[in-house]
Every structure is written in C-alpha cells, then in structure tokens.
C-alpha positions as CSV (number, residue, x, y, z in Angstrom):
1,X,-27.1,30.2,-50.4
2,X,-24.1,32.1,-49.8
3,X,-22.4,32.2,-46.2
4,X,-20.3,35.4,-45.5
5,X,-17.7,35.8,-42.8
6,X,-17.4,39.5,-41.2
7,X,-14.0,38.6,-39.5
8,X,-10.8,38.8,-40.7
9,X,-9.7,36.1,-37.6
10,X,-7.7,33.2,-39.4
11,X,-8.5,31.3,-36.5
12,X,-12.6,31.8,-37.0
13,X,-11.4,31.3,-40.6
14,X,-10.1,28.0,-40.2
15,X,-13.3,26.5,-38.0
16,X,-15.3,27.0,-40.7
17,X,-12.5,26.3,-43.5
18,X,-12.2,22.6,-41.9
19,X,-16.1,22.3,-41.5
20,X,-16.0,22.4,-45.1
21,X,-18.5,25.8,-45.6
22,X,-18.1,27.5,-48.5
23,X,-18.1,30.9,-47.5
24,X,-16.5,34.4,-48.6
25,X,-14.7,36.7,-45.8
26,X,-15.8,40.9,-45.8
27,X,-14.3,41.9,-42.6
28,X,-16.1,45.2,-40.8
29,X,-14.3,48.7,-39.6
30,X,-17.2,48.7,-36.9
31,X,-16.4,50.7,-33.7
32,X,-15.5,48.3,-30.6
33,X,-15.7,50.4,-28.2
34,X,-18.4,49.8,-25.3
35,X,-19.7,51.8,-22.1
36,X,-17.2,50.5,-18.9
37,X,-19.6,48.2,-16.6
38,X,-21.7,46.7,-19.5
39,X,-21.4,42.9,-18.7
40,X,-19.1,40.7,-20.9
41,X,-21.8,38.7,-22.2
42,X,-23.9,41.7,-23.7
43,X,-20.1,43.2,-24.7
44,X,-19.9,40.4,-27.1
45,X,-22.9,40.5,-28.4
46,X,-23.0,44.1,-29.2
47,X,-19.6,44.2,-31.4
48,X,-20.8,41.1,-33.0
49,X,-24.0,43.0,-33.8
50,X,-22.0,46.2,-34.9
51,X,-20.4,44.0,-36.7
52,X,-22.2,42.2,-38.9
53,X,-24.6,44.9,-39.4
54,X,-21.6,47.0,-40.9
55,X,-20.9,44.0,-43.4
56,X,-24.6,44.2,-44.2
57,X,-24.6,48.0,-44.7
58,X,-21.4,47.8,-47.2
59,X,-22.8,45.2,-49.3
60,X,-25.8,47.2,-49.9
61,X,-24.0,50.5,-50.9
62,X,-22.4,48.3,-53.6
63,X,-25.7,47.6,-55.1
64,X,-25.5,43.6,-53.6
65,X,-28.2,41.7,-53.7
66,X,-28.7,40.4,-50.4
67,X,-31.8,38.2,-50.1
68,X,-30.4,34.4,-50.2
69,X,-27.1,35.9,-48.1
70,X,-26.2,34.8,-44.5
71,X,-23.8,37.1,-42.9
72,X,-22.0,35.6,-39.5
73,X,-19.7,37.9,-37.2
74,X,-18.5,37.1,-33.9
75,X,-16.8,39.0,-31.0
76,X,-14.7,37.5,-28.0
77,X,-13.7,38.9,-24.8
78,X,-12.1,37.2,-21.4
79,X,-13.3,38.2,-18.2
80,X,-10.8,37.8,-15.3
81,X,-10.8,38.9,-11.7
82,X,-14.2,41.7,-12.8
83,X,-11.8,42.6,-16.1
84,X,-13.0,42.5,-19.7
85,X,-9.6,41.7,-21.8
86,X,-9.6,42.2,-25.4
87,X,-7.0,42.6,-27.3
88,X,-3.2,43.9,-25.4
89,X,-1.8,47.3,-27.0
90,X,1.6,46.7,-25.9
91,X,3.6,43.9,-24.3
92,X,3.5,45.6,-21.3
93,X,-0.4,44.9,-21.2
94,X,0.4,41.4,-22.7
95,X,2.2,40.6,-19.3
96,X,-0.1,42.8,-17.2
97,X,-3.2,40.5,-18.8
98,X,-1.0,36.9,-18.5
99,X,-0.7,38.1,-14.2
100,X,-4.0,37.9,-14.0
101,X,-4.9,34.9,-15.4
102,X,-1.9,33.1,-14.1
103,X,-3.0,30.4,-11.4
104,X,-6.3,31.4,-12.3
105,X,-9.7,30.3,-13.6
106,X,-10.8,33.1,-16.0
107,X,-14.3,33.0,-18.9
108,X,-14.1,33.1,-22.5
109,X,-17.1,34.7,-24.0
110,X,-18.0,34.8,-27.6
111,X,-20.6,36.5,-29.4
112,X,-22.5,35.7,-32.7
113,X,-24.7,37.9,-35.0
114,X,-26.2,36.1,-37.9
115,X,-28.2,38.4,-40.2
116,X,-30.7,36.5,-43.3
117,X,-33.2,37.6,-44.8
118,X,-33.7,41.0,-43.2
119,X,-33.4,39.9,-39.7
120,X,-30.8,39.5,-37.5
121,X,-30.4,37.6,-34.0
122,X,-27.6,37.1,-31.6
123,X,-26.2,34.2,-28.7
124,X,-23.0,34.1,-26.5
125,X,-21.4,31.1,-25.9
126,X,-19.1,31.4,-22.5
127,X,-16.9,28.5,-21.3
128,X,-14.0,28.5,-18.0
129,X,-10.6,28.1,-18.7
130,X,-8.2,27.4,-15.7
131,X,-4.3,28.5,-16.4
132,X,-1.8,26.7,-14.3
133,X,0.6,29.4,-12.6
134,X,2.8,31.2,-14.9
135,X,6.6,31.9,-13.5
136,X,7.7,35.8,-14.3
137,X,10.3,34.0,-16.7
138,X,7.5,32.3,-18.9
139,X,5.4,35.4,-19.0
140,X,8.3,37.4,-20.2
141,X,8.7,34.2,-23.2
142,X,4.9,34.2,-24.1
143,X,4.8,38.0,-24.6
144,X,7.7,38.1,-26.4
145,X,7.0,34.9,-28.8
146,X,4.3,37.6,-30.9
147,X,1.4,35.0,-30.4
148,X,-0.8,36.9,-28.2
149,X,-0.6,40.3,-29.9
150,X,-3.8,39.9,-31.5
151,X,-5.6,37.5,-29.1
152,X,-8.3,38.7,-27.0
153,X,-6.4,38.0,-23.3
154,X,-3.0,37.6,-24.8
155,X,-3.2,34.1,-25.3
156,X,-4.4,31.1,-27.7
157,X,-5.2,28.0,-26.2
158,X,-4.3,26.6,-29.6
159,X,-0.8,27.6,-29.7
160,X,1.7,28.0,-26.8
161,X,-0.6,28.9,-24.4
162,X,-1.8,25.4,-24.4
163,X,1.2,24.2,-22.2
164,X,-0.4,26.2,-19.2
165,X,-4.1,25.3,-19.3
166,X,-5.2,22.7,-17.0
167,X,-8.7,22.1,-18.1
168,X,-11.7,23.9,-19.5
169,X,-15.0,23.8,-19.1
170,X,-17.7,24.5,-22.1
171,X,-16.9,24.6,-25.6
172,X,-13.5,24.5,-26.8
173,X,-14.2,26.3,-30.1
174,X,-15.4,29.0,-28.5
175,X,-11.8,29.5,-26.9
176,X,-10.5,29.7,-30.3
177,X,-13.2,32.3,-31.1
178,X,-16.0,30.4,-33.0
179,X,-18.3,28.6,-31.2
180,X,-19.6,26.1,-33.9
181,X,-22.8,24.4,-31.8
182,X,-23.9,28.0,-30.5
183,X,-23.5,28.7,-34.4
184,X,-25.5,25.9,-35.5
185,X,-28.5,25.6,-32.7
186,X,-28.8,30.3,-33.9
187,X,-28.9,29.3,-37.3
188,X,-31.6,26.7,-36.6
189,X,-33.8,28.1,-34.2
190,X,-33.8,31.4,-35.4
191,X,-33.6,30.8,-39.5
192,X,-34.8,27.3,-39.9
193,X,-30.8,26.9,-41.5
194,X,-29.3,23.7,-40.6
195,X,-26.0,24.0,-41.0
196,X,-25.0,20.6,-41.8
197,X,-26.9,20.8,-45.2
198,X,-24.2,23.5,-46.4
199,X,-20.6,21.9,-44.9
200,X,-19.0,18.6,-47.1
C-alpha cells in the first residue's frame, strides 16, 4: 500500500517520518479560501477535503494508478476570541495574532481527509492551548525570530513558543498540525486500515 502526504508541512512531515510510515509527499495548490462565519471545525475540514481531493485529481491526469493509494491531507486553524487565524501575512499581523492570544486560552483545530479506494471521509481533532501573558518586548522578539511566518496563529508550540504555554488540553500533535490518534481511529473506522500494520 502506498501512503501519500498532500502537505508540504515539515512539521506534518516529521510526525509521520518518526512514526516510521513510508510515505511519498505531493503537496496541493487547492484554494483556502472559505465563506467568513463558517465555523473553525467545518473550515478545517473543508481545505483538508479541497486538499486531498486536488492530490487525487493530479495523480489521475498523470495516468496514476490509484486503487491500493491512501492519500492524507490536513488543514489547521486557531480560533481566538470568535477569530479564525491561519497563517500571518506580515509581521504586523504576526504581533496583531500573538495580542490576542497572549494571557489567553485559545483552540487549535485540525482537519483530516483521507481518500482510498474511491472514497473519501473527514474528522477534526480540536485541543485548548493556554499562553501565559506575553510582554510587548517578547512579542516584538517572536515576530521577529521568522518562526511563526508560516504557522497557522504565528506560533509553534514546538519551538519558541513553548516558553509561553502553560498547559494544553487534547492532543498535542494536533498542535503541531497532525493529529496522529484522530489519524489512526479515520483510517480504521472508515477503511478498515490500521495504521500500525504500515509504521516500523
């Protein structure tokens, strides 16, 4: 079976690097755009859909067979204070972002699209993260450093970030922006794939 990853994330590359998966990386050009008010959890869900089904589509124009092919994409958003945060533009939006979730508890969601065998099926994961209050001086630093440029909420809780967050609740993974056990119980329920046969 072969396992493709429609994300060109290093970070959702490395979850499933130290899993052990073999897997090949196709990332997607698929829109992200969404209609203002759609809740986070369907937001994630959708772009993971667009996603994967982009993937799907581009193999097949090459000719790809397709029929013993799992193709995983995942979308994550943060939700603070009624705000969906993806990505910052500038580093003006980096600090503008890093306000509002200073002193804060704020949700990580993360959605999943698997498509096999001609179907496909969705799943959010969503965890709380609590940030311990950020002075105007370490905001400045963290948007400077280049780390959250291309982190939805301008932050990883991997990397820097992690000297403000106090505690989280939910799946950690999911943070990083791969939730592994939402992964595993899709596969499973859905496909009848357990993941554990495929990881060394």
């Amino acid at each position: 079976m072969r396992f493709i990853l429609a994300s060109k994330s290093p970070r959702r590359r490395e979850i499933l690097e130290n899993l052990g998966l073999d897997f090949d990386i196709i990332t997607s050009e698929a829109d992200e755009s969404f209609e203002d008010g759609t809740p986070p959890s369907n937001v994630v869900m959708l772009l993971s859909a667009r996603k994967a089904a982009a993937v799907k589509a581009k193999l097949e124009g090459e000719g790809i067979d397709l029929t013993d092919t799992v193709i995983i994409a995942a979308d994550t958003v943060v939700s603070a204070k009624g705000e969906i945060l993806g990505k910052p533009v500038d580093k003006e939006d980096t600090e503008r972002m890093l306000r509002m979730l200073s002193g804060s508890t704020h949700s990580v969601l993360s959605g999943i699209t698997v498509i096999y065998g001609g179907a496909s099926a969705s799943a959010f994961e969503e965890t709380e993260v609590r940030f311990a209050p950020m002075t105007e001086k370490e905001i400045g630093w963290y948007a400077r450093s280049g780390e959250p440029d291309d982190k939805a909420g301008a932050y990883a809780i991997q990397g820097y970030a992690s000297m403000w967050v106090e505690g989280i609740d939910g799946c950690y993974f999911n943070v990083v922006g791969l939730p592994v056990n939402c992964l595993r119980k899709l596969l499973r329920r859905v496909f009848g794939i357990n993941l554990s046969d495929f990881v060394k």
